[in-house]
Gaussian input, Z-matrix of N, CA and C with variables (Angstrom, degrees):
# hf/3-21g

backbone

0 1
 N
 C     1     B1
 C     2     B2     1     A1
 N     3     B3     2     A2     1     D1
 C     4     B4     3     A3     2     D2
 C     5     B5     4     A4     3     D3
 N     6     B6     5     A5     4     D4
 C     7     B7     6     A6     5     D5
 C     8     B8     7     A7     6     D6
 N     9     B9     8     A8     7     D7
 C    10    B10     9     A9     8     D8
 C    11    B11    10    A10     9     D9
 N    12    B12    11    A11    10    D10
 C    13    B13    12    A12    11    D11
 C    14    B14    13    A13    12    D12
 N    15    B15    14    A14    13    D13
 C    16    B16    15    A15    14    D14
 C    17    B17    16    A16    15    D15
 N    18    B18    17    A17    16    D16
 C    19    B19    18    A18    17    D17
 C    20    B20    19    A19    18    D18
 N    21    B21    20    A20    19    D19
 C    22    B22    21    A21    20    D20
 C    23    B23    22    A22    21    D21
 N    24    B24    23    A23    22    D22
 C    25    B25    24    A24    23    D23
 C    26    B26    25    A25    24    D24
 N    27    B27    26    A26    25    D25
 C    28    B28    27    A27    26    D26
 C    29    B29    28    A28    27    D27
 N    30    B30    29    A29    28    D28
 C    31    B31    30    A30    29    D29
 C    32    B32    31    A31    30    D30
 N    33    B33    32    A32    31    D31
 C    34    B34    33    A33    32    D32
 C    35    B35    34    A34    33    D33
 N    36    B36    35    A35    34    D34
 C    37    B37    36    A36    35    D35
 C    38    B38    37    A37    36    D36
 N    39    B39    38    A38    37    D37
 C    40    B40    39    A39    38    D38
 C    41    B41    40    A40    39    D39
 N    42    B42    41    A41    40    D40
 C    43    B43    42    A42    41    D41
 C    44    B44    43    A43    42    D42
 N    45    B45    44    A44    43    D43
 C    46    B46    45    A45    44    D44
 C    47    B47    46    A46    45    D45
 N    48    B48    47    A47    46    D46
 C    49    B49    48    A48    47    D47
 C    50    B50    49    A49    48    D48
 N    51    B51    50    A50    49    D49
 C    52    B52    51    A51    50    D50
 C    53    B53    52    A52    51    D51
 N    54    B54    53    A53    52    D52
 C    55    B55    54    A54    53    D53
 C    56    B56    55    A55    54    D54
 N    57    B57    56    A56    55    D55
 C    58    B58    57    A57    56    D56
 C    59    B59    58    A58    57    D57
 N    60    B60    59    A59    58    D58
 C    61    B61    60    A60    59    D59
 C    62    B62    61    A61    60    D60
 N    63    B63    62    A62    61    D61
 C    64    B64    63    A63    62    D62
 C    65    B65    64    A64    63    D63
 N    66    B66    65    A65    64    D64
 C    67    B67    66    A66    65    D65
 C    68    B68    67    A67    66    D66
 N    69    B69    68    A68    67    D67
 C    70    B70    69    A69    68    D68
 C    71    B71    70    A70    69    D69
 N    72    B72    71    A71    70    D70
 C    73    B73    72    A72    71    D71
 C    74    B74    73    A73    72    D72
 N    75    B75    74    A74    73    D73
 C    76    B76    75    A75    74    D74
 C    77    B77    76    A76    75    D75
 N    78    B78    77    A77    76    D76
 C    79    B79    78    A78    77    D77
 C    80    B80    79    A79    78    D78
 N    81    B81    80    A80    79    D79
 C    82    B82    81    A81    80    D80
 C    83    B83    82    A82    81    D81
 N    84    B84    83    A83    82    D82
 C    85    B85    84    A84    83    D83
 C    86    B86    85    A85    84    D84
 N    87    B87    86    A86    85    D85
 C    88    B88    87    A87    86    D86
 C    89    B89    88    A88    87    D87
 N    90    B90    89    A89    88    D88
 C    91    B91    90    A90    89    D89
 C    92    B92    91    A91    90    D90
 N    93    B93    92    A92    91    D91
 C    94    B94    93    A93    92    D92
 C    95    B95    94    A94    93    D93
 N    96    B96    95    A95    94    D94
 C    97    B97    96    A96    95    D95
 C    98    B98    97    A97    96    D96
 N    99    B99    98    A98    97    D97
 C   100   B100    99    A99    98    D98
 C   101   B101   100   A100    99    D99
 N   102   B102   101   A101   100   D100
 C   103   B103   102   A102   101   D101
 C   104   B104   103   A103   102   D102
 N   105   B105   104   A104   103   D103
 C   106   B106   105   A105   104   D104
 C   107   B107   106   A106   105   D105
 N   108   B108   107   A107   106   D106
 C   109   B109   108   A108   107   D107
 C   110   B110   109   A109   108   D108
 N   111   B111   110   A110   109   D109
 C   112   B112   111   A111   110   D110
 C   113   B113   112   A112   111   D111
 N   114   B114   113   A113   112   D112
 C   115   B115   114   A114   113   D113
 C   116   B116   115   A115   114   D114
 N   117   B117   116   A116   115   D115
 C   118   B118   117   A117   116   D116
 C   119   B119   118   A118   117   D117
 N   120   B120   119   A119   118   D118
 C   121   B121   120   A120   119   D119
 C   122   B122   121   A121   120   D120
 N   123   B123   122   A122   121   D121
 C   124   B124   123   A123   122   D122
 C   125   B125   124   A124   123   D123
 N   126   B126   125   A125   124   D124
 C   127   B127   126   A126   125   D125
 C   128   B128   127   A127   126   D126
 N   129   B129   128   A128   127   D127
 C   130   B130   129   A129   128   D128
 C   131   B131   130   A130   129   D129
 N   132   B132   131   A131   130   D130
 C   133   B133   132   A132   131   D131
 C   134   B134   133   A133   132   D132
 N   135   B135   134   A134   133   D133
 C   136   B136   135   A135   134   D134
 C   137   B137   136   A136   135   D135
 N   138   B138   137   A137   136   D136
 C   139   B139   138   A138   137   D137
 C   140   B140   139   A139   138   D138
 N   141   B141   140   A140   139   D139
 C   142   B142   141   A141   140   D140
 C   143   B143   142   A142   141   D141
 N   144   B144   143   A143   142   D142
 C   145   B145   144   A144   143   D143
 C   146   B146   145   A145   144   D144
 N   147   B147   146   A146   145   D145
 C   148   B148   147   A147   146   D146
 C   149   B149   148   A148   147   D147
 N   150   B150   149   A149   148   D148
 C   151   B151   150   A150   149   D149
 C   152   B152   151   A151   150   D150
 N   153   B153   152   A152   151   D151
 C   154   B154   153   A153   152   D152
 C   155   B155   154   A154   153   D153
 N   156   B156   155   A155   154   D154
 C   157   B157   156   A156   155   D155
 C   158   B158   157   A157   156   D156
 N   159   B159   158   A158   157   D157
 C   160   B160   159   A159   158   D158
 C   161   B161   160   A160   159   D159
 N   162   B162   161   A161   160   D160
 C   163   B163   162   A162   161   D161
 C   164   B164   163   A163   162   D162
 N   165   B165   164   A164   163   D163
 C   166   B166   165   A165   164   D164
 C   167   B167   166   A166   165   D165
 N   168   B168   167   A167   166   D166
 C   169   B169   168   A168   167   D167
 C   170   B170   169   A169   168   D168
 N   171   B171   170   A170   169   D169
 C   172   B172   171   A171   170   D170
 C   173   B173   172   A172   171   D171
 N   174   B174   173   A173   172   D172
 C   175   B175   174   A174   173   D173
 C   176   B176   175   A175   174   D174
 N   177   B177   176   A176   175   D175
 C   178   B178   177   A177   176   D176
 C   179   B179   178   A178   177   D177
 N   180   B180   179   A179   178   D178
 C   181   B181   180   A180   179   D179
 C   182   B182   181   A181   180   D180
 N   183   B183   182   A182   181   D181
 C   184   B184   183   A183   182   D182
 C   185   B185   184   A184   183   D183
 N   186   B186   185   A185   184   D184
 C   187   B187   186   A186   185   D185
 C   188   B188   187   A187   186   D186
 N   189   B189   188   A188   187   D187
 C   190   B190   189   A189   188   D188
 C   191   B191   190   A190   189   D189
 N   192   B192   191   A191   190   D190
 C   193   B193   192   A192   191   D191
 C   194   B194   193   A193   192   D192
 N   195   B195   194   A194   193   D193
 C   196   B196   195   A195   194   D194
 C   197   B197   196   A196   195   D195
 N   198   B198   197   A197   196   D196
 C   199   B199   198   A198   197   D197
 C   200   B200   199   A199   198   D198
 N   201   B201   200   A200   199   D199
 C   202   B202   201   A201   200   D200
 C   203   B203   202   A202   201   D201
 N   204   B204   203   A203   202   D202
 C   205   B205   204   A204   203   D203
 C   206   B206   205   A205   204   D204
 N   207   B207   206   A206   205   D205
 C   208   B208   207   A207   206   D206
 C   209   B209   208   A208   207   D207
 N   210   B210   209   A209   208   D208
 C   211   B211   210   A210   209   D209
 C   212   B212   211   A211   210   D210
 N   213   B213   212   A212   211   D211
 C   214   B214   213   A213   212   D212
 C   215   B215   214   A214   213   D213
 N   216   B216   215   A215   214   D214
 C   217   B217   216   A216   215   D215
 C   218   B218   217   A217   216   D216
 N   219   B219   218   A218   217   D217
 C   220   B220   219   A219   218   D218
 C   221   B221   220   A220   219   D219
 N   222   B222   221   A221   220   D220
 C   223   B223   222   A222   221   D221
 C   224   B224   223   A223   222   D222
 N   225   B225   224   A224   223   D223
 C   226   B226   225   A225   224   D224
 C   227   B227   226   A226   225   D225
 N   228   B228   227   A227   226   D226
 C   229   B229   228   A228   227   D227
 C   230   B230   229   A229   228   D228
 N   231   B231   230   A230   229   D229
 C   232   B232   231   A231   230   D230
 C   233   B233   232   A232   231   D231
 N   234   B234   233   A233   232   D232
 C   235   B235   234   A234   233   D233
 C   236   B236   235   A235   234   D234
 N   237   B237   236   A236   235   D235
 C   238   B238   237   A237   236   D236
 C   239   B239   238   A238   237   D237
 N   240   B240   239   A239   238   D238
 C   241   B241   240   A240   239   D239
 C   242   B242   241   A241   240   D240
 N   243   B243   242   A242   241   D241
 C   244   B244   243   A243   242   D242
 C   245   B245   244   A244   243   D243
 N   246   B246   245   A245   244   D244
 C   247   B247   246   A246   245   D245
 C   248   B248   247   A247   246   D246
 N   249   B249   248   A248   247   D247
 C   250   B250   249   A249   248   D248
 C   251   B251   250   A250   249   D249
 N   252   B252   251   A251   250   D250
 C   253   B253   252   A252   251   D251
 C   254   B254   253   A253   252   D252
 N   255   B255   254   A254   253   D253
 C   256   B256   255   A255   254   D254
 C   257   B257   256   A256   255   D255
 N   258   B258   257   A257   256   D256
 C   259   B259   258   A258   257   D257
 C   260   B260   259   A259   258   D258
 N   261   B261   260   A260   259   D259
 C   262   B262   261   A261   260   D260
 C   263   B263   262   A262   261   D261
 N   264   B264   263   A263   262   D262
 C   265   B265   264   A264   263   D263
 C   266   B266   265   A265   264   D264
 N   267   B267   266   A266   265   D265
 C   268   B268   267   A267   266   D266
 C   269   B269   268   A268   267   D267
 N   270   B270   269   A269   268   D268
 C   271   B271   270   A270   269   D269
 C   272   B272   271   A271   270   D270
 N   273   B273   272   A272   271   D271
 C   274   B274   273   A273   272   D272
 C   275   B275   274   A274   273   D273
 N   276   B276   275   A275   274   D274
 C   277   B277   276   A276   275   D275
 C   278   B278   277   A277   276   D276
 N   279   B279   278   A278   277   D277
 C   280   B280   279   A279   278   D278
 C   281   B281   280   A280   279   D279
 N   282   B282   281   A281   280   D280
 C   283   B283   282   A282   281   D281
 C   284   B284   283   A283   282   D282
 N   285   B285   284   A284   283   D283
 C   286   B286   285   A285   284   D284
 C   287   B287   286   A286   285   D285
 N   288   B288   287   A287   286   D286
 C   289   B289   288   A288   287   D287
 C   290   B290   289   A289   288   D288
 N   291   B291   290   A290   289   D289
 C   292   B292   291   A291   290   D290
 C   293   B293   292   A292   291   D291

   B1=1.4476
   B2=1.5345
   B3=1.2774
   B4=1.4139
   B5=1.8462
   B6=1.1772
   B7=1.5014
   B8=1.6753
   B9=1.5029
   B10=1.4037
   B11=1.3590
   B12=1.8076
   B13=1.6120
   B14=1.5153
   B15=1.1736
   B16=1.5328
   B17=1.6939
   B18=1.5596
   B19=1.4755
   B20=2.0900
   B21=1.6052
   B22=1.9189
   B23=1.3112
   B24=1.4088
   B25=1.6601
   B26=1.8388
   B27=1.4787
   B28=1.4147
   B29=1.5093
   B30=0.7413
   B31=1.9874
   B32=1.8682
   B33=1.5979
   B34=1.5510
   B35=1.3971
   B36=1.4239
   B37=1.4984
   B38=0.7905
   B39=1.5063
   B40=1.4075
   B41=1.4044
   B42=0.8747
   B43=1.8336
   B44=1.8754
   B45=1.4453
   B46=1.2096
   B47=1.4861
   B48=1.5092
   B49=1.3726
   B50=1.6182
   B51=1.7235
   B52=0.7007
   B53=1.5347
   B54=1.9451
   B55=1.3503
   B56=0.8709
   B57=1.4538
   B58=1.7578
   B59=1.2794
   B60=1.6094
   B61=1.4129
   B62=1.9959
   B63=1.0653
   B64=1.9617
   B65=1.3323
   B66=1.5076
   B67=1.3687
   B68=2.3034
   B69=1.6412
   B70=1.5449
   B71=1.2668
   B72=1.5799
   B73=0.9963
   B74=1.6708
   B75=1.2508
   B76=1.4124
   B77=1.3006
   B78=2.0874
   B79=1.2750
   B80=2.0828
   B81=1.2637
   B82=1.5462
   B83=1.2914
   B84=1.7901
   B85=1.4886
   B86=1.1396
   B87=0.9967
   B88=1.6567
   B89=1.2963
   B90=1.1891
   B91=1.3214
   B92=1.7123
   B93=1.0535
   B94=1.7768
   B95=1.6687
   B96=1.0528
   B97=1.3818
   B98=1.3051
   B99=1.2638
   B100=1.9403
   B101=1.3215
   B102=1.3536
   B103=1.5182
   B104=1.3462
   B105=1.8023
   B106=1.3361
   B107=1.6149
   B108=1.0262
   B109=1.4432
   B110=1.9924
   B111=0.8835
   B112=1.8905
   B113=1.5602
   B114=1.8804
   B115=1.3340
   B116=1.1960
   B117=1.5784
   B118=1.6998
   B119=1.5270
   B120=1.0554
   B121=1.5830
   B122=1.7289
   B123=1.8048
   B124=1.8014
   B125=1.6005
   B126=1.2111
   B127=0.8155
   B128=1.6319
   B129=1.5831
   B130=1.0750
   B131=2.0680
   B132=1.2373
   B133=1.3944
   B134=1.1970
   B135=1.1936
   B136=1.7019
   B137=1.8076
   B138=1.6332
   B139=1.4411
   B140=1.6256
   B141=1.5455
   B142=1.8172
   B143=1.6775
   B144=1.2254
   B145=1.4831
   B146=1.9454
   B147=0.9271
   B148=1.3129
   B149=1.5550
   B150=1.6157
   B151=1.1888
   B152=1.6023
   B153=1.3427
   B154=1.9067
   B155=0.6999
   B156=1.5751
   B157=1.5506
   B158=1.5008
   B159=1.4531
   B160=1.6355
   B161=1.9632
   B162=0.9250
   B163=1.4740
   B164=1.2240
   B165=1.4139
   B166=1.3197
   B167=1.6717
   B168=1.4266
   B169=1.6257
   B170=1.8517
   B171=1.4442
   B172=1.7639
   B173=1.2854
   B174=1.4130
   B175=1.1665
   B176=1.2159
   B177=1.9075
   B178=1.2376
   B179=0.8994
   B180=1.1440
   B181=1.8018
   B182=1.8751
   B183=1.4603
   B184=1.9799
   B185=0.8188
   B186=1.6277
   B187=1.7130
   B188=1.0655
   B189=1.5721
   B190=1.4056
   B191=1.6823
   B192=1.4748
   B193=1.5267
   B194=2.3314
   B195=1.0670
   B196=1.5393
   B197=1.4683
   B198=1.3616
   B199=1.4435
   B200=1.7147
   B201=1.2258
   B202=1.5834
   B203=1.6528
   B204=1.1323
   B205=2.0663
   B206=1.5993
   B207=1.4615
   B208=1.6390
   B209=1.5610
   B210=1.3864
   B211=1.8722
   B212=1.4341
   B213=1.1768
   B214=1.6482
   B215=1.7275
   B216=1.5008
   B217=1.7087
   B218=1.5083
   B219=1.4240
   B220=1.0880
   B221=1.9011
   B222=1.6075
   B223=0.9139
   B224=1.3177
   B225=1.4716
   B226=1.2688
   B227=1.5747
   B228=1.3191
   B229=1.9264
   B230=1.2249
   B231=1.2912
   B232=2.0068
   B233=1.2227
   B234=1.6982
   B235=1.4333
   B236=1.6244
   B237=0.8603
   B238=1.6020
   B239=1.4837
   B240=1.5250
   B241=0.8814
   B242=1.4516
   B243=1.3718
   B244=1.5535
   B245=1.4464
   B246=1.4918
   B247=1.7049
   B248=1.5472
   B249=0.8987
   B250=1.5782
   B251=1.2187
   B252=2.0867
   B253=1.7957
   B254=1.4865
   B255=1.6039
   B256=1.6979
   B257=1.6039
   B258=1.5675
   B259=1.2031
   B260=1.6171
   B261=1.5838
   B262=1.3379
   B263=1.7203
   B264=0.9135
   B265=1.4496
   B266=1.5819
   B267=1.2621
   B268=1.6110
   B269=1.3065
   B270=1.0056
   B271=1.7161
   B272=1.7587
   B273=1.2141
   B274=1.4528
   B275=1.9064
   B276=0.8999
   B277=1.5228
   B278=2.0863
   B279=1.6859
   B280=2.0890
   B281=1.3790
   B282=1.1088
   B283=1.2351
   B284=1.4101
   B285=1.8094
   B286=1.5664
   B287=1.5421
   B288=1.1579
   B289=1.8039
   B290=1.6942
   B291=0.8617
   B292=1.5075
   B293=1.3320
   A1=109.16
   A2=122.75
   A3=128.20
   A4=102.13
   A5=122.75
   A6=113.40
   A7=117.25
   A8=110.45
   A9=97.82
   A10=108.04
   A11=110.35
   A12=123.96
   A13=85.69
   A14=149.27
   A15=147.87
   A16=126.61
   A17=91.39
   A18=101.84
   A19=115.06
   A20=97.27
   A21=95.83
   A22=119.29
   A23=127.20
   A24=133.61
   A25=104.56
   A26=106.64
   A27=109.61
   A28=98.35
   A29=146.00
   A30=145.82
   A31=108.40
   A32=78.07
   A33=99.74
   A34=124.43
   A35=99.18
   A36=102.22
   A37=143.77
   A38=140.95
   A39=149.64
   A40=105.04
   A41=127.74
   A42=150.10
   A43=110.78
   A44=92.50
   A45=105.50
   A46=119.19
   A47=135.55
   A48=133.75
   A49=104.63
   A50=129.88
   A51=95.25
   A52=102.30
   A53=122.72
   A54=107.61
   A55=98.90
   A56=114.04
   A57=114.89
   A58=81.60
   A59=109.48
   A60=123.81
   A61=104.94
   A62=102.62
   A63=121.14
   A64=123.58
   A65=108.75
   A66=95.15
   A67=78.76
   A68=84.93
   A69=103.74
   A70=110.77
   A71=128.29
   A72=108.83
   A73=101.34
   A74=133.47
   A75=123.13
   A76=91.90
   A77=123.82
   A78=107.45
   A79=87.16
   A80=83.23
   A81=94.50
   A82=98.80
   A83=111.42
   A84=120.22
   A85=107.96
   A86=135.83
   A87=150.48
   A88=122.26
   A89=135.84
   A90=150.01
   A91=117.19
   A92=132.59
   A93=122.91
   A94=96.89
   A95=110.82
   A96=125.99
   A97=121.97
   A98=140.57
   A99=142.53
   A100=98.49
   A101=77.69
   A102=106.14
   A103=91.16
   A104=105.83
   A105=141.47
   A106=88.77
   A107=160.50
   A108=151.98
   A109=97.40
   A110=109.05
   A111=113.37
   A112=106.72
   A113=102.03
   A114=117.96
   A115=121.56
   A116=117.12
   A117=107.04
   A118=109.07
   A119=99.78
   A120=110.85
   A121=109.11
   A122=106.93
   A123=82.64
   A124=89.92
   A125=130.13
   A126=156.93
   A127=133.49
   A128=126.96
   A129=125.69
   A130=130.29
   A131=85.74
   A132=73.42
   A133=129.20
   A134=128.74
   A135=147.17
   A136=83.76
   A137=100.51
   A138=121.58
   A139=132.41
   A140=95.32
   A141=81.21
   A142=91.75
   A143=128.78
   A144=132.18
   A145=107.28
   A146=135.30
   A147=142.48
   A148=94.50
   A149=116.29
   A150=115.31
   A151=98.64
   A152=105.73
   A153=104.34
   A154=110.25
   A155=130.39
   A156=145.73
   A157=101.54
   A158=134.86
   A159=129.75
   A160=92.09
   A161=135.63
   A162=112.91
   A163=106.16
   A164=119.40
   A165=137.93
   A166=124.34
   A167=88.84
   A168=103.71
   A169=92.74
   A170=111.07
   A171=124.24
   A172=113.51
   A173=125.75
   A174=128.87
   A175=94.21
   A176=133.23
   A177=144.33
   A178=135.54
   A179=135.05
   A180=119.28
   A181=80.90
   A182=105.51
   A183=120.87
   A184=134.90
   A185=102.81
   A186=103.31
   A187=124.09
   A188=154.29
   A189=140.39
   A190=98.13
   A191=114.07
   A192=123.94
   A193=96.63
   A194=105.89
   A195=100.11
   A196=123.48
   A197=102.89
   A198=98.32
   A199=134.09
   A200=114.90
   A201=128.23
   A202=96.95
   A203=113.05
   A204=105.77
   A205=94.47
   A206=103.83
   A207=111.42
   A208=86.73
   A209=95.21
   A210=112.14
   A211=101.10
   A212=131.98
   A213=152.83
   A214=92.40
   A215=87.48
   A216=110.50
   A217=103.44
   A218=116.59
   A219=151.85
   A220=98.20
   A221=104.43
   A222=126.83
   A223=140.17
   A224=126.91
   A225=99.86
   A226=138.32
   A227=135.99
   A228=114.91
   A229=96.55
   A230=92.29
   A231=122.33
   A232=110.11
   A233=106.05
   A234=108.73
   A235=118.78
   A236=131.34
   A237=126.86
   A238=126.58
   A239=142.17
   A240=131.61
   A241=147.87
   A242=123.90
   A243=100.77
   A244=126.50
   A245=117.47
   A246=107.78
   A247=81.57
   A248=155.58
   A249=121.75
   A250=86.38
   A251=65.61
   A252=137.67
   A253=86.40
   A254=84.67
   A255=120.51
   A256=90.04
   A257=144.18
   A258=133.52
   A259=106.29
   A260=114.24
   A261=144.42
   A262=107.27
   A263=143.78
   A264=136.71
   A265=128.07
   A266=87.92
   A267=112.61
   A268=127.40
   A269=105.94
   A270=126.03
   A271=126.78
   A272=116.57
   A273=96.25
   A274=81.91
   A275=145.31
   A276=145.42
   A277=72.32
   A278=75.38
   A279=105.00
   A280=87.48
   A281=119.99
   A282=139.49
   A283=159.52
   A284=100.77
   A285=118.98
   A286=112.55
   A287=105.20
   A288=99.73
   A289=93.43
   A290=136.32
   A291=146.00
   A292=108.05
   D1=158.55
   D2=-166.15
   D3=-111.20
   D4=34.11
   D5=173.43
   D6=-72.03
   D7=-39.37
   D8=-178.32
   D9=-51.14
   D10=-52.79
   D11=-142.79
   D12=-70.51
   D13=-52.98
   D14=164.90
   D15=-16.78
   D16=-77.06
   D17=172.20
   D18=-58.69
   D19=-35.41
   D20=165.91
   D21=-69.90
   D22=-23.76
   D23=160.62
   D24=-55.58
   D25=-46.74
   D26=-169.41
   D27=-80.47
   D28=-71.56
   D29=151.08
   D30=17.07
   D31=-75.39
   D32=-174.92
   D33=-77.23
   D34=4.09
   D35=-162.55
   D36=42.11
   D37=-2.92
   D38=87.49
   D39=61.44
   D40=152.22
   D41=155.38
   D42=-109.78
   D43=110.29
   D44=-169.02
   D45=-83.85
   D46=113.36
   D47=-158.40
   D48=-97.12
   D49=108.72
   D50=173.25
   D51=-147.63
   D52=-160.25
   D53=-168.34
   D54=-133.73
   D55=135.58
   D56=-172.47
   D57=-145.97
   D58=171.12
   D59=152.48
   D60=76.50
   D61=-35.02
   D62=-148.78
   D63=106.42
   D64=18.63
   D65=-166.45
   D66=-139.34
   D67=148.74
   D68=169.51
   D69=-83.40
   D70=140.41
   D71=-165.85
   D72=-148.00
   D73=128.02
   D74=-172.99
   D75=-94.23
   D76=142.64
   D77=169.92
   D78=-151.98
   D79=165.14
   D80=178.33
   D81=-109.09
   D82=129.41
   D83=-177.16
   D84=-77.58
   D85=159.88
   D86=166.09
   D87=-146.66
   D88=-2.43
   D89=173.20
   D90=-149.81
   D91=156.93
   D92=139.61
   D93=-148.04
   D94=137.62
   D95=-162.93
   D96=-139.07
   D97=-174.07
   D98=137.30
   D99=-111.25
   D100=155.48
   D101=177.62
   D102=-117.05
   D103=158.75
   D104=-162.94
   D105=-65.91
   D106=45.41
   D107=146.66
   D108=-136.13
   D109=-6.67
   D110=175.51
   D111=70.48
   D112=54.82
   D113=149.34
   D114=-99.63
   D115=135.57
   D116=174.24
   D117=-78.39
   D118=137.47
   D119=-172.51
   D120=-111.77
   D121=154.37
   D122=163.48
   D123=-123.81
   D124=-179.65
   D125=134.50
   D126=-91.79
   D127=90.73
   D128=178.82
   D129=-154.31
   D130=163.61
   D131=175.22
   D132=-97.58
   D133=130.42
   D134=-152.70
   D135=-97.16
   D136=113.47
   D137=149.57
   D138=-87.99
   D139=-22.34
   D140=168.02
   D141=-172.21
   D142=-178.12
   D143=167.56
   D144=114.23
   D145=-157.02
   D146=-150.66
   D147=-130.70
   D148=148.67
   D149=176.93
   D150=-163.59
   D151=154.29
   D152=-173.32
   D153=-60.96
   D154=-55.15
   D155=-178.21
   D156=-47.04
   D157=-11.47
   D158=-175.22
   D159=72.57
   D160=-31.42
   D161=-177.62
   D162=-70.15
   D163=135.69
   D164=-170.09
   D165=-111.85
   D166=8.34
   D167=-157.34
   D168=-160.77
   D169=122.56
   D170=159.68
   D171=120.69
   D172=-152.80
   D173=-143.04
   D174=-91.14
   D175=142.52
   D176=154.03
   D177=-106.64
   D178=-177.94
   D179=176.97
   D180=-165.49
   D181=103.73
   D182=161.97
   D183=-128.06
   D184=117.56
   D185=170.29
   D186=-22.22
   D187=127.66
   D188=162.44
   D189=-66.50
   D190=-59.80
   D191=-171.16
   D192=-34.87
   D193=-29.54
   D194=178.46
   D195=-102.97
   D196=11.97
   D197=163.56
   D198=-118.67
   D199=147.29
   D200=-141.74
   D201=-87.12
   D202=9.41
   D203=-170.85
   D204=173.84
   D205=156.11
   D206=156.25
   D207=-168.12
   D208=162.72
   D209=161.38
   D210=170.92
   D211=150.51
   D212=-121.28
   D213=-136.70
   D214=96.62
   D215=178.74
   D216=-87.25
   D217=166.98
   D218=-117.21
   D219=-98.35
   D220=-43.20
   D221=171.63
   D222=-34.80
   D223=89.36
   D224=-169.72
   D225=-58.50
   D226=134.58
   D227=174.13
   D228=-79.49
   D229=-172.07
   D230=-140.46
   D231=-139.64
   D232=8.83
   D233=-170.54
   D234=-84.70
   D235=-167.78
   D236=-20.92
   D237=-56.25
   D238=108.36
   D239=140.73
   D240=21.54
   D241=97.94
   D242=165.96
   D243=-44.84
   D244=121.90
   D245=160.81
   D246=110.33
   D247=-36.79
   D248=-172.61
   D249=-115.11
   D250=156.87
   D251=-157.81
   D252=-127.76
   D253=136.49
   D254=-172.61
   D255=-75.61
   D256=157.31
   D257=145.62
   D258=96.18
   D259=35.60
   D260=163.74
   D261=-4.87
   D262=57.07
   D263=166.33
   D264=12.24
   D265=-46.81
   D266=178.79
   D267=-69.76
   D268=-19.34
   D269=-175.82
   D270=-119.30
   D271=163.02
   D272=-176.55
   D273=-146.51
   D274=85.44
   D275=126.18
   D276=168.89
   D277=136.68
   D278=171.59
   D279=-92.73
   D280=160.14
   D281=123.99
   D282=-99.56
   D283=-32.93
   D284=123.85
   D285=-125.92
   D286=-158.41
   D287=-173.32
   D288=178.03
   D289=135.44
   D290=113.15
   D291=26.50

């Protein structure tokens, strides 16, 4: 699972490169969390890469347990984000956060 390499993207502030779905995806972390079934989740915003939904750009919410790679590129993020709120709805124990 990719929780350390996540929460060290969010640390470092970093832009986190990673592959979910089939598609590469650059995103800025802002959360990594569980969700109410004890999935690690991230919370972030997707700056560029491929996504099912066709949006290529905004807010996400990904399984880590479903993704195929991560590691904490070079890039600086840009966050915080418009629109997020600390205390993710979706989740019930943070692990890092914003």
């Amino acid at each position: 699972m990719w929780v350390d390499t996540a929460c060290d993207s969010l640390r470092r502030r970093r832009v986190l490169a990673i592959r979910y779905d089939g598609y590469t995806r650059a995103v800025e972390v802002h959360a990594v969390c569980y969700s109410k079934p004890d999935h690690a989740i991230l919370r972030a915003w997707q700056i560029s890469g491929g996504s099912v939904s066709g949006e290529r750009s905004g807010w996400k919410l990904m399984r880590l347990d479903e993704a195929s790679g991560a590691h904490v590129s070079d890039t600086p993020s840009q966050d915080p984000r418009p629109g997020y709120k600390r205390g993710d709805a979706a989740t019930y124990r943070i692990v890092c956060e914003m």
